[in-house]
C-alpha positions in Angstrom: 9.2 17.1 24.4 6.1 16.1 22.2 5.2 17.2 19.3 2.6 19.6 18.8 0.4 19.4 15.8 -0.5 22.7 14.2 -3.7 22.6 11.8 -3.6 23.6 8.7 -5.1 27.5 7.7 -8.9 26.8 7.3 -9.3 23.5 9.2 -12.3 23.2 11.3 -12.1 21.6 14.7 -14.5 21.0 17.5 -14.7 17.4 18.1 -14.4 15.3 21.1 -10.5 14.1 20.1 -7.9 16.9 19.9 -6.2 17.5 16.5 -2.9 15.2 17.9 -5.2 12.0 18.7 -7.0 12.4 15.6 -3.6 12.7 13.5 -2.6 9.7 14.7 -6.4 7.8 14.7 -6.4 8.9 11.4 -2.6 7.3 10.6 -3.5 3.9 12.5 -6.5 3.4 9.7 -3.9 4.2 7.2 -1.6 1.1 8.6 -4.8 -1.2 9.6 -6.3 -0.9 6.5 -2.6 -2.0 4.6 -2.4 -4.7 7.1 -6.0 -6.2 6.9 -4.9 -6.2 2.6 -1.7 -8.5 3.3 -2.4 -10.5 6.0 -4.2 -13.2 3.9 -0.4 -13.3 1.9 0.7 -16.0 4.2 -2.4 -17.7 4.7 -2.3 -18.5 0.6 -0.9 -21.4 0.9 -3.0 -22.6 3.4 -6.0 -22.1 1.1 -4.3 -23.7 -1.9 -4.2 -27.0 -0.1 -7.4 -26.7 1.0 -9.3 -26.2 -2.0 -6.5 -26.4 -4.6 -6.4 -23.7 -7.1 -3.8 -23.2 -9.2 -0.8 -20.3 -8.9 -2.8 -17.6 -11.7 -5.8 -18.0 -9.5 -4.0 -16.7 -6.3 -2.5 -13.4 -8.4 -6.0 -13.5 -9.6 -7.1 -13.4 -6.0 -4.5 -10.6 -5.2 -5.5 -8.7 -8.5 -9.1 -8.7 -7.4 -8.0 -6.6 -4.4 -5.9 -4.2 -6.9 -9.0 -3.5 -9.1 -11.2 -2.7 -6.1 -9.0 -0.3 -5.0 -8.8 1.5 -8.5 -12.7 1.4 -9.2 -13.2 2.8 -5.7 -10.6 5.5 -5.8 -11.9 6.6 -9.1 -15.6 6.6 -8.5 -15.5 7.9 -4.7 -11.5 9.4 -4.3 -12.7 13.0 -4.6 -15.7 12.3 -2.3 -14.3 13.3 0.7 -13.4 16.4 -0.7 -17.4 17.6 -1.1 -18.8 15.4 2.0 -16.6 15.3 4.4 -13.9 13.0 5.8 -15.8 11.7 8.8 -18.8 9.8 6.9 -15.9 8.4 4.3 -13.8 6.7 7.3 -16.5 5.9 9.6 -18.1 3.6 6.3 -15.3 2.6 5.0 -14.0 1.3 8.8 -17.2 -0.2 9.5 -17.0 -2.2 5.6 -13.4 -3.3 6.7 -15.2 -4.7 10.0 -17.6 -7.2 7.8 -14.6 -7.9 5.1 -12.9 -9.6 8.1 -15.9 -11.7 8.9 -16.0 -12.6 5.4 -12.6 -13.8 5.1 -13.2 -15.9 8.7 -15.7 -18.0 7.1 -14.9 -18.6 3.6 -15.4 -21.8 2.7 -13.6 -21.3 -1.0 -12.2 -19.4 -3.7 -15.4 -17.5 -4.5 -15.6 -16.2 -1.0 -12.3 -15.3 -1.4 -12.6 -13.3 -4.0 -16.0 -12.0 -2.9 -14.2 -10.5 0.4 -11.0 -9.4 -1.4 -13.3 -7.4 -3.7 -15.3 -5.5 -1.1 -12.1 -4.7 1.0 -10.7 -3.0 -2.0 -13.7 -0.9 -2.4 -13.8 0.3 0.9 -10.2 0.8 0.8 -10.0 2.8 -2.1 -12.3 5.4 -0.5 -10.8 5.0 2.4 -6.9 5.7 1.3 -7.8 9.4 -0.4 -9.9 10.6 2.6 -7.0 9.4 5.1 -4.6 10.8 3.6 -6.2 14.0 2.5 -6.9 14.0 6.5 -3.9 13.8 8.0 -2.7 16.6 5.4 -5.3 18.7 6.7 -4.3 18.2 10.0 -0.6 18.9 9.3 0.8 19.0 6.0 4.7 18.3 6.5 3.7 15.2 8.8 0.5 14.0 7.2 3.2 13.4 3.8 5.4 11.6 6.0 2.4 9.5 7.8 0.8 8.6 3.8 4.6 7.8 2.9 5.2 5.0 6.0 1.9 3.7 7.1 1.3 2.3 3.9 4.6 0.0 3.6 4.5 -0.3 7.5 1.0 -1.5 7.5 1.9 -4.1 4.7 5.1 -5.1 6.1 3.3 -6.1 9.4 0.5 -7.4 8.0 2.3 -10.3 6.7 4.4 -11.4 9.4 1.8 -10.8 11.8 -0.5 -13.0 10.3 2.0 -15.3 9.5 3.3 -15.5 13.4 -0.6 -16.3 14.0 -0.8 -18.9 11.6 2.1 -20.5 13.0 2.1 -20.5 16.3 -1.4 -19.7 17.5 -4.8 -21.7 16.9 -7.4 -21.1 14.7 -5.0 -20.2 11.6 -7.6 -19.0 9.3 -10.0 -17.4 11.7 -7.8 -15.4 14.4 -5.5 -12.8 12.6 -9.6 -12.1 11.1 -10.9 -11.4 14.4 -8.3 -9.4 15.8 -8.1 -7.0 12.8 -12.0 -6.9 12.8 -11.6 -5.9 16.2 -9.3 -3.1 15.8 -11.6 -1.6 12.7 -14.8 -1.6 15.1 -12.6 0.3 17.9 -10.8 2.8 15.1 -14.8 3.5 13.6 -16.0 4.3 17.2 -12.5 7.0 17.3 -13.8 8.4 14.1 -17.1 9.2 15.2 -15.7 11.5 17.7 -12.8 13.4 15.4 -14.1 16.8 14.3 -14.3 17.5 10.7 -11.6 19.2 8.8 -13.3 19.0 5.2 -16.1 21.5 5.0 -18.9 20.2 3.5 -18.9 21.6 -1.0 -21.4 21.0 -3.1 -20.8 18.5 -6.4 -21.0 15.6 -4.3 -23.1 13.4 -6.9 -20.6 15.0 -9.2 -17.6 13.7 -8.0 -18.8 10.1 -8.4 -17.9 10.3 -11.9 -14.7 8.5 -12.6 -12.3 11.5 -13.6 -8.2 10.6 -13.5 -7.2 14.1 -13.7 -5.1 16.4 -11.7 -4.6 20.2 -11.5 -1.9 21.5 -14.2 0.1 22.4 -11.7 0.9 18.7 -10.8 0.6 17.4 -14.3 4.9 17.4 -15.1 5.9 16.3 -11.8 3.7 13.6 -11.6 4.8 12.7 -14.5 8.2 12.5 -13.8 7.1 10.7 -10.6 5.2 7.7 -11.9 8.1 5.4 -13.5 9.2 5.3 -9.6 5.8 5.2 -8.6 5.1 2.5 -10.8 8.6 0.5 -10.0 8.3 0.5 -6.4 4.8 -0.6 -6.0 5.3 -3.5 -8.9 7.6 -4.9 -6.9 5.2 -4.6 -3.6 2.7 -6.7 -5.8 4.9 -9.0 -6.6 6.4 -9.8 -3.0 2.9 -10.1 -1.9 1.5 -12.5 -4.4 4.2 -14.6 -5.6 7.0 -13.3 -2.9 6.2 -16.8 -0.6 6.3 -19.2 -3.2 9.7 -17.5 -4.3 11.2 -17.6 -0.6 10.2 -21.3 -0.4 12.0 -22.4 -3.4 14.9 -20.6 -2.6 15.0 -21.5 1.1 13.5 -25.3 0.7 10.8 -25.0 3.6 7.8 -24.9 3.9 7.4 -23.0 7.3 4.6 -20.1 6.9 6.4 -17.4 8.8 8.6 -17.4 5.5 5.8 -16.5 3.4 5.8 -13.2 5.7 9.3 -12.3 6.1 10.3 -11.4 2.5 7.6 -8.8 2.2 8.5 -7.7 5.6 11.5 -7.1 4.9 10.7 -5.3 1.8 7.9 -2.9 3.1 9.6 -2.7 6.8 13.1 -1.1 5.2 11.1 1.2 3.2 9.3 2.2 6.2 12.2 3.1 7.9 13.6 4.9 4.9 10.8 7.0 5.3 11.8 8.3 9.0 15.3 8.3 8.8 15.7 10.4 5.6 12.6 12.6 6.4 14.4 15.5 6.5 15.9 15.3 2.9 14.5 16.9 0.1 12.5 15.5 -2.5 14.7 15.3 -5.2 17.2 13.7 -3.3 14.7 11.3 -1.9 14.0 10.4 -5.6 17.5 10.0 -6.5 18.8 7.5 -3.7 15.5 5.8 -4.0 16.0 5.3 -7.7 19.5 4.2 -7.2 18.9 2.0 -4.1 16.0 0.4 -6.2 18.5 -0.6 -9.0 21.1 -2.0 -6.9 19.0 -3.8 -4.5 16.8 -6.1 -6.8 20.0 -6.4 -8.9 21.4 -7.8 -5.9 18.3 -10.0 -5.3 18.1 -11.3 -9.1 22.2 -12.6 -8.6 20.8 -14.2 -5.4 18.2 -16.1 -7.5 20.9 -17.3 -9.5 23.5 -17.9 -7.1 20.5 -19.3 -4.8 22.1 -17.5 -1.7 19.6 -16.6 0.8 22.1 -13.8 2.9 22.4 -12.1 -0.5 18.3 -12.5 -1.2 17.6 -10.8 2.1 20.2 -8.3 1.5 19.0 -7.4 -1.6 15.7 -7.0 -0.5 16.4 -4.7 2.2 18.1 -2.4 -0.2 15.2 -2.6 -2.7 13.1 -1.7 0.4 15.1 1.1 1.3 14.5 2.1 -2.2 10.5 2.2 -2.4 10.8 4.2 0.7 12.6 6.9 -0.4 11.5 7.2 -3.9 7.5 6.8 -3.0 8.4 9.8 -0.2 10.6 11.9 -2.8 7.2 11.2 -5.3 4.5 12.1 -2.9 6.1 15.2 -1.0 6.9 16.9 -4.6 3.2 16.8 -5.3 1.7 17.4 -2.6 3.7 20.2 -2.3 1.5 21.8 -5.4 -1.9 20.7 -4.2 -4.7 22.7 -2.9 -6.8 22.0 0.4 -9.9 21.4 -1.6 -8.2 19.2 -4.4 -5.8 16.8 -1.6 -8.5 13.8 -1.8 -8.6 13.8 -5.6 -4.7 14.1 -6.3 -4.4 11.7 -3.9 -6.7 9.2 -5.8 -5.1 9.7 -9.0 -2.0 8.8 -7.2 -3.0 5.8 -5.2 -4.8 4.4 -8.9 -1.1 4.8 -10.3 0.3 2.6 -7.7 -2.7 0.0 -7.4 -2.6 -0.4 -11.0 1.7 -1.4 -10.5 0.5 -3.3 -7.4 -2.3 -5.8 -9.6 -1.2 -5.5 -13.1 2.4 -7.0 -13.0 1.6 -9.3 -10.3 -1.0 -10.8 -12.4 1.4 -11.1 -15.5 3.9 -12.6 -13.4 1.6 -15.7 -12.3 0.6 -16.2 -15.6 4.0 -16.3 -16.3 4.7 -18.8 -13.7 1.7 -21.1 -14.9 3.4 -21.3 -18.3 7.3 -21.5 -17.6 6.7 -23.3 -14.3 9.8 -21.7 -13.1 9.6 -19.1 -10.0 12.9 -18.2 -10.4 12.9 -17.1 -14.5 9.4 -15.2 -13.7 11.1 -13.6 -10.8 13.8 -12.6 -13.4 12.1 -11.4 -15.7 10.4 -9.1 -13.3 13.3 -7.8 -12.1 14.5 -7.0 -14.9 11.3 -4.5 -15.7 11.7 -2.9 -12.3 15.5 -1.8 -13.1 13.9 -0.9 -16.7 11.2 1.4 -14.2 14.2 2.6 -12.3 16.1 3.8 -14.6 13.7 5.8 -15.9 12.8 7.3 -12.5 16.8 8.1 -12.6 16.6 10.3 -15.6 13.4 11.6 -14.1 15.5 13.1 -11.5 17.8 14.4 -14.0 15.1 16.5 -15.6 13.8 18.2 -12.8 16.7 19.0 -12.0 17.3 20.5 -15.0 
């Protein structure tokens, strides 16, 4: 029997889509936007041949995306909350429409980085006004939905494009158009969801970068971010430097590689989310933390043993991990937030994990360029994400407590 999709007290509906179809438009943004941000990983190496820039310069690239994000989400991450979250999605969709063009015809590194820059800024608007959207619709759902469609989004990002690049035509032009595409057709859908964000004033006002959140969420947030931090430093890190790392372990050079780790990685977190939906937060935060520890210790006595069974195996553990301790994270907060303040908490969350996404990933390529070693910068990250983990661990300990 479906699933009917009760709105939250105080939304306003009217629109052309009903409340379910809008849920879900609403999710598929969430995922496309995630997707259209990894689906250049595999096609790195692509453009290093091509113009030949050096291994800090593609973290640099991914960085550039990171940074985006965070300016965005901290000049416009409330805006929705005063404007509306139609005219946030319907821009920020239509932006994400020209970023692909942009991507389709680079012609080198400064293009690159041109188009990585203004898809971050349109996704940082985006990602609080989604999410603060599909809360309004339903709040139990719309915290699983901002839990899986980011890790499912960038999970099949990468192996889609990276299925494209290898077995279709057109390698650096057609995983563009299709994603173009699908933004053009999910801006049309928004322009016929109702509104569930009545219009406040303080619009201008909440252009002001502000990275503050209501007391009530202050301690648990937290005791949140080491996880929050752990599991989306190792995202970055599978996205940026993950390829290179599976080709030196695996000794090919085959693209669809360059996909499958972070696939792996963001695909078993997805699927954390759903199966262990039901749990509560705490003990979402708990196995999370623990699966985290175990999986990328797992994965750094692969790198040593250079066993590929054990690497994927380790992966999926660590995956299973960001899953459930990102969905422990979110539903304790948003547990505490008001209507009115969804789009802002959400911000100051999503800077928290775009900061762990760029930040380390960018240390770990300068890293590389000095040591030349994948494997000891690989290491070395590791060990800073079982650091995190362990103090996401203890976090747990103290709210329980």
């Amino acid at each position: 029997m479906p699933t009917t999709i009760a709105p939250s007290a105080g939304t306003v509906f009217g629109g052309h889509l009903q409340p379910k179809a809008a849920f879900y438009l609403q999710a598929s943004i969430a995922l496309s936007f995630l997707m259209g941000s990894s689906a250049p990983t595999p096609l790195y190496a692509i453009y290093r041949a091509q113009w030949g820039f050096s291994a800090t310069t593609l973290t640099l690239v991914f960085a550039v995306y990171a940074v985006a994000v965070l300016v965005s989400l901290l000049v416009a991450g409330r805006l929705s909350d005063h404007v509306g979250r139609r005219p946030v999605l319907l821009a920020a969709s239509l932006a994400q429409a020209v970023t692909m063009a942009m991507f389709a015809t680079a012609t080198d590194v400064s293009d690159l980085l041109l188009a990585r820059a203004i898809q971050g800024l349109s996704a940082g608007a985006a990602l609080a006004a989604v999410g603060a959207g599909l809360l309004d619709i339903d709040k139990s759902r719309g915290a699983i939905a901002n839990s899986v469609a980011p890790m499912l989004g960038t999970a099949l990002g990468g192996l889609v494009a990276a299925l494209m690049v290898q077995y279709l035509p057109a390698p650096t032009h057609l995983v563009y158009a299709v994603l173009g595409a699908v933004f053009v057709l999910q801006a049309v859908g928004v322009w016929f969801i109702a509104e569930t964000a009545p219009k406040r004033p303080g619009a201008l006002g909440s252009l002001l970068p502000r990275f503050a959140v209501p007391s009530a969420v202050q301690g648990p947030l937290t005791l949140a971010a080491p996880a929050i931090v752990a599991v989306w430093a190792l995202g970055g890190f599978y996205a940026s430097l993950g390829p290179t790392l599976v080709r030196s372990l695996i000794g090919s050079n085959a693209v669809v590689l360059g996909g499958a780790a972070l696939f792996v990685l963001a695909g078993s977190g997805a699927l954390a989310v759903l199966v262990l939906q039901h749990r509560q937060p705490l003990t979402l935060a708990r196995l999370g933390a623990v699966a985290l520890l175990a999986g990328v210790a797992l994965v750094m006595a692969a790198l040593q043993v250079r066993s590929v069974t054990l690497f994927g195996l380790g992966t999926a553990i660590a995956g299973v991990g960001f899953g459930a301790a990102f969905q422990g994270a979110l539903r304790t907060i948003i547990g505490l937030i008001a209507p009115h303040e969804r789009a802002g908490v959400l911000s100051v969350v999503f800077v928290i994990s775009y900061l762990a996404l760029g930040v380390p990933a960018v240390a770990a390529g300068y890293g590389l360029a000095k040591q030349g070693d994948i494997v000891t910068t690989a290491l070395e990250f590791g060990a800073t994400v079982i650091a995190l983990a362990l103090l996401a661990l203890l976090g747990t300990r103290r709210r329980r407590g």
